[in-house]
C-alpha positions, 0 to 999 in steps of 0.5 A, spaced: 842 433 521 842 428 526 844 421 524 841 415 529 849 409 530 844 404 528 842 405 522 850 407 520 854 402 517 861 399 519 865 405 515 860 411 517 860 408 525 867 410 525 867 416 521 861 418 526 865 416 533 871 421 529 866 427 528 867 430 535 875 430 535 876 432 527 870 437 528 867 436 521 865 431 516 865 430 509 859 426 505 860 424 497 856 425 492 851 418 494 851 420 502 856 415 504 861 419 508 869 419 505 872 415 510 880 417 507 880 424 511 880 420 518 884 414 515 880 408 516 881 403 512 876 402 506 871 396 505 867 393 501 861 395 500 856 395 494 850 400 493 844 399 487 848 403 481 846 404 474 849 404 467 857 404 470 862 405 465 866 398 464 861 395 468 862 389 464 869 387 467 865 384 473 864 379 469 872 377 468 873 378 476 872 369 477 878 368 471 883 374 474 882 370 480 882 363 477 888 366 476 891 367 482 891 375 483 889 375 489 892 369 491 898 369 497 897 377 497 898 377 505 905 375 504 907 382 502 908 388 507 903 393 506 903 399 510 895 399 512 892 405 509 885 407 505 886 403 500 887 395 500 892 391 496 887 387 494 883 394 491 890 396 489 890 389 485 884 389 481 884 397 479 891 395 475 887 389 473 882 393 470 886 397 468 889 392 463 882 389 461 879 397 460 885 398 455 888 404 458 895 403 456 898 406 462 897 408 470 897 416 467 890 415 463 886 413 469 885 420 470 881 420 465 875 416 467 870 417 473 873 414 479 866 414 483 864 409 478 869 404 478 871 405 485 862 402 485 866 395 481 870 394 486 865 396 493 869 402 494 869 409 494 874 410 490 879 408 486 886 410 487 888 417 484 895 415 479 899 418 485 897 414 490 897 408 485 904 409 483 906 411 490 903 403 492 906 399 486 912 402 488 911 400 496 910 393 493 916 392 489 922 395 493 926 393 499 923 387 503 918 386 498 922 386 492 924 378 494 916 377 496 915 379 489 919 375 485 916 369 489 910 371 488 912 371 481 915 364 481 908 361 485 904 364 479 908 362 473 910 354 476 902 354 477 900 355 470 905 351 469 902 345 473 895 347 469 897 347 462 896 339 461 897 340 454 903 342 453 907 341 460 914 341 459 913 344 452 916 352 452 917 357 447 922 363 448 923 368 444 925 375 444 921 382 444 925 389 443 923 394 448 924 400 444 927 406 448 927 413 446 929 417 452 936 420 453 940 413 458 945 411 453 942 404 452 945 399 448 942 398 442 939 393 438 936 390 431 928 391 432 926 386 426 918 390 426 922 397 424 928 394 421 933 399 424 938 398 430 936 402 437 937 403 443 932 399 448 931 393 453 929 386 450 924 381 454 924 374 453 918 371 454 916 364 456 909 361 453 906 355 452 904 352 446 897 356 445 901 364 446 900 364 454 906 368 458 908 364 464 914 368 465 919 374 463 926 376 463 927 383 463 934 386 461 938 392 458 944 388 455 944 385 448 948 379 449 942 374 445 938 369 446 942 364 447 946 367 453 940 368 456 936 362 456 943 359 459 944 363 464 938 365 466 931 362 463 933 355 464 936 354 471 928 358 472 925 353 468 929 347 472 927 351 479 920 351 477 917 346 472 914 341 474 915 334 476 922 334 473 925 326 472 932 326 475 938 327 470 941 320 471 933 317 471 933 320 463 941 318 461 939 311 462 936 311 455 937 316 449 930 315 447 927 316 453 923 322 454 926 329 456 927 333 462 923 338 458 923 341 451 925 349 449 922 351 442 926 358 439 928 361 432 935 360 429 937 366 434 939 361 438 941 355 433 948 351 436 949 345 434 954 344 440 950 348 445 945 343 444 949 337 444 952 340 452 944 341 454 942 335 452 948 331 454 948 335 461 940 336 464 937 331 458 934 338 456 931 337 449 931 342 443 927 344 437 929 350 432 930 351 425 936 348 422 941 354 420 945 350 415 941 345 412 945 340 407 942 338 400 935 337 399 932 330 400 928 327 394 921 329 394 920 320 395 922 321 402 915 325 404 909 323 406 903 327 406 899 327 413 894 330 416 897 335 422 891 339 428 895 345 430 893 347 437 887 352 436 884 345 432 887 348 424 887 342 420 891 343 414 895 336 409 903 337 408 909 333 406 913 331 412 920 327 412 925 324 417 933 322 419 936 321 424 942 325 422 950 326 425 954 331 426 962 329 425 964 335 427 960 335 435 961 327 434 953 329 435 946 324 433 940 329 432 933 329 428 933 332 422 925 333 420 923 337 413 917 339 411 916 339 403 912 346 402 908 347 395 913 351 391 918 345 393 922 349 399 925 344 404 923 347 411 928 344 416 927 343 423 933 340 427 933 339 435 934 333 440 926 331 441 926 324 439 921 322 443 915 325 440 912 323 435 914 327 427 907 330 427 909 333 434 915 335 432 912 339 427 905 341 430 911 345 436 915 349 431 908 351 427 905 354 434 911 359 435 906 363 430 902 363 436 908 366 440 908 372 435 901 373 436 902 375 443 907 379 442 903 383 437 897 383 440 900 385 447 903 390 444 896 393 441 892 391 447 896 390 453 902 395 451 907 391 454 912 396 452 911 401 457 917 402 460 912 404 467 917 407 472 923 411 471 927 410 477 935 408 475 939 404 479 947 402 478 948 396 474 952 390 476 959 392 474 961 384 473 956 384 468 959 382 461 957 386 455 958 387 448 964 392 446 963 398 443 969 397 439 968 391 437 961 392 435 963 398 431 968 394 427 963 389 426 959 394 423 964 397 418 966 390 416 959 389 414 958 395 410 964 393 406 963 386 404 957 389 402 960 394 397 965 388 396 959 384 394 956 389 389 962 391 385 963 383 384 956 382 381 959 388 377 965 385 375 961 378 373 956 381 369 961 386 365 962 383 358 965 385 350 960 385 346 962 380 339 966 383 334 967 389 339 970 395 337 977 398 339 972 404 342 968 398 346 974 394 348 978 400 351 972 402 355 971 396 356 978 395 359 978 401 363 971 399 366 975 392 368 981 396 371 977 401 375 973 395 379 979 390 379 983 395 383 976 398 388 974 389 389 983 389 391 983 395 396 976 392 398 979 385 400 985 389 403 980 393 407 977 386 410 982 383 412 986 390 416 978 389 419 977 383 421 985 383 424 984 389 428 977 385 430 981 379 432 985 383 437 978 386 441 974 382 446 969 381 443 964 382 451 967 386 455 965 387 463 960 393 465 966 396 469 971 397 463 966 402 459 969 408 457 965 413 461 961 416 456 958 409 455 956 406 462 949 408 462 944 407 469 939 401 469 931 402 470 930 398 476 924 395 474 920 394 479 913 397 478 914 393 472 915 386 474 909 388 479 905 390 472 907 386 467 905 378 472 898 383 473 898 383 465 899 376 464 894 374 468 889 378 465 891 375 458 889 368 461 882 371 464 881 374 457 883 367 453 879 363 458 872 367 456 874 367 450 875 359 450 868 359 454 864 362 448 868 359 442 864 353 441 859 356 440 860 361 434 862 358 427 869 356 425 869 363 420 867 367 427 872 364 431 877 369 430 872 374 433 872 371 440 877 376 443 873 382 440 867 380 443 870 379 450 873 386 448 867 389 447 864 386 454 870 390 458 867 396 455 860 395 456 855 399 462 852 395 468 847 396 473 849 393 479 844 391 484 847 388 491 841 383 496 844 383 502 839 380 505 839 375 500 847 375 499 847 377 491 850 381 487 846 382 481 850 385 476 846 386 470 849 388 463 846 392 458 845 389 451 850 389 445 848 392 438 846 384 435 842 379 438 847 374 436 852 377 440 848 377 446 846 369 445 853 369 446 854 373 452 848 369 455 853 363 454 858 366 458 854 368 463 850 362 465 858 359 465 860 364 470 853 363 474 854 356 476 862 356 478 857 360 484 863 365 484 863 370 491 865 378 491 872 377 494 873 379 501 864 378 502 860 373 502 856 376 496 855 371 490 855 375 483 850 374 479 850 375 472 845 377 467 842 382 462 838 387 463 829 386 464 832 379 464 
């Protein structure tokens, strides 16, 4: 067959100047020649295709993008190869947005069909994908990585006008099942203690991620957000007003304000945090004293982040603590039962309701993780490359921890044979039966409670003679374990909060317009976009690309689609790397 250059585009003209020196060619199933024999890069470049499978996640390209998925992606070193990072970006994105859990489930879809979503081709087969994630996080661009991250995450920061300067920090256990000796940890969702990796997560005050830290050593919440969440939170939050500026006046407002669970309550941490940086906190008191009168509270009106309006009963005190030599704001809500909820912290600036609203919207932060976990699958572990631990980095002691555990056990078996030794009692008027089988009852309990008693005490003094955190080097060997590297992970896991936003802001697109009872149905609806076929219909002539999506089972959905769609048509939004404009709108439109 003989093939005239002119009517030959770009890709193919390459591939035809080839032919004489490689002898051969090669054509796919729509006549386009495959460019990866002869290693030219891809480009992009549509044809008129039908009912493509996922074909509705062109309509999350401008959101992903708002984002900033593609943005500064030049920075990274990337060896030239078919597949450009940009496709490498957006098939992961996809992938996320498609619920395909991890990187081994994209065997299972049509490559050819996708690769039509993105203009190529293709998309990357798994080996190749994993092959260039790696590519991307290691050697010099682990550093360019992790800039990369830190652009991402002080933007979000900067465009979250609601809550700016608000974080919320809490931990999520990555379990382990593999054979590394890990260190273990209490998961609350399985209530058992096992091996695995924590990730504690930064969102703002609706649920959305800016940022995670990863790490295999159970040292807790506190000692991470010390060490490492805070001076990430200084190098990287915006517009922060200098300490001596805040320290002028005590009631003058803070640096920022971190919100978190009873995991890291310490009166005297919080003190330190406000005093040194100006940093307010806010979390539940641990140790509350009596109950205030039900006289103190008033009943108001609260608006929760997603517009919940609810009445509760609120009161305050400006309490001090004479151990810290330490003023706090005490905040108590009177629930319906009459259990007092107190919530203590160093934000005295914001107002009662506020205070209250911020500690509420940790609910929001819990369904992220429990959404993440069953959409996103944040618990993938990703990669299993291993690399040596920092030996100066400090951990729990084995030793110690085991002391622990049995002094638990036996003030538990303490406890219990106390309760016993309360509710044993003589009958009146008892019987020399009943008195001597009560005598010898009280006898047998008396001497476990004693030999308990002196079972705690030879504990907690061999327990006072071992440190409590102990550096990586001075494991025994049985219990040093290699460290997951990561990096692939970290690259996944920026790329899952970014499709997380752009799904929530096309759920907020579509939420005015359903009923107060179908809102919480805006994420399934945008779900059900991400899975339904598309026409694609590229006018070069014209700069359009028409992506047309097949209808959904109601009518009353696709009113709502249609929303979404006019809303993404006037931003004007084009393909990226072409001067083709999308175009969104149903079929026999």
């Amino acid at each position: 067959m003989n093939i005239k250059k002119n009517d030959l585009t770009k890709t193919e003209r390459n591939i035809e100047d080839n032919k004489q020196i490689l002898g051969k060619a090669c054509k796919d199933t729509s006549g386009r020649m495959m460019a990866t024999l002869y290693g030219v890069t891809a480009s992009t470049e549509f044809i008129k295709c039908t009912n493509i499978d996922n074909g509705g996640l062109l309509l999350a390209l401008p959101a992903l993008l708002a984002n900033g998925l593609l943005d500064s992606i030049e920075k990274f070193i990337y060896r030239s190869g078919f597949y450009r990072l940009q496709d490498i970006m957006l098939t992961i994105a996809f992938m996320c947005l498609a619920r395909i859990k991890n990187i081994n489930q994209l065997a299972d879809i049509q490559p050819g069909e996708w690769g039509a979503l993105l203009g190529i081709d293709r998309i990357p087969e798994k080996k190749t994908l994993r092959d260039k994630l790696d590519l991307l996080s290691h050697a010099e661009n682990e550093k360019i990585l992790s800039e990369w991250i830190i652009e991402r995450s002080s933007k979000w920061m900067e465009e979250s006008a609601e809550s700016v300067g608000h974080f919320f920090i809490d931990g999520h256990v990555r379990t382990y099942y593999g054979k590394q000796k890990l260190p273990r940890r209490y998961v609350s969702r399985q209530r058992i203690c096992i091996r695995g990796m924590t990730d504690y997560w930064v969102n703002d005050q609706k649920g959305l991620p800016f940022f995670v830290v990863t790490t295999p050593f159970s040292k807790g919440l506190m000692s991470v957000m010390n060490n490492t969440i805070i001076p990430k939170l200084l190098q990287e939050a915006p517009d922060l007003k200098s300490t001596e500026e805040l320290r002028a006046n005590p009631r003058k407002p803070y640096k920022f304000l971190i919100v978190f669970d009873k995991e890291g309550y310490s009166m005297k941490w919080s003190k330190e945090l406000w005093e040194s940086e100006r940093i307010a906190t806010s979390t539940y008191h641990k140790y509350p004293e009596d109950d205030w009168d039900e006289e103190e509270f008033n009943e108001v009106t609260i608006e929760l982040p997603f517009g919940v309006i609810k009445k509760i009963k609120l009161a305050e005190k400006i309490q001090y603590n004479k151990k810290y030599d330490f003023e706090y704001r005490e905040i108590r809500e009177l629930t319906e039962t009459g259990h007092q909820v107190s919530v203590m912290g160093t934000n005295f600036y914001d107002n009662i309701l506020d205070v209250y609203s911020f500690m509420d919207s940790r609910t929001s932060q819990e369904n992220f993780f429990r959404y993440a976990r069953q959409d996103y699958n944040i618990d993938t572990l990703n990669s299993n490359e291993k690399i040596n631990p920092d030996e100066t980095e400090k951990i729990v002691n084995p030793r110690w921890r085991e002391v622990e555990k049995e002094l638990r056990s036996l003030r538990s078996k303490l406890s219990r044979r106390s309760l016993k030794d309360r509710e044993l009692a003589l009958p009146d008027n008892p019987t020399e039966k009943e008195q001597r089988i009560y005598e010898e009852k009280r006898s047998v309990l008396r001497k476990e409670i004693e030999d308990l008693e002196l079972s705690i005490a030879e504990k907690k003094e061999l327990r006072s003679t071992l440190d409590h955190y102990i550096t990586f080097r001075d494991l025994s060997e049985d219990e040093k374990f290699l460290q997951f590297h990561g990096g692939r992970k970290k690259i996944i896991d920026i790329i899952k909060m970014i499709s997380y936003r752009a799904e929530t802001a096309m759920a907020n697109i579509i939420i005015p317009s359903l009923t107060q009872y179908d809102q919480d149905a805006a994420k399934a609806i945008i779900k059900s976009i991400f899975q339904t076929q598309a026409n694609l219909i590229p006018d070069y002539e014209n700069q359009i690309l028409t992506v047309e999506l097949l209808y959904s089972s109601t009518h009353k959905k696709d009113k709502i689609i249609q929303v979404l769609m006019d809303v993404l048509n006037e931003t004007e939004f084009n393909f990226p790397m072409t001067n083709l404009r999308l175009f969104y709108k149903f079929v026999s439109q």
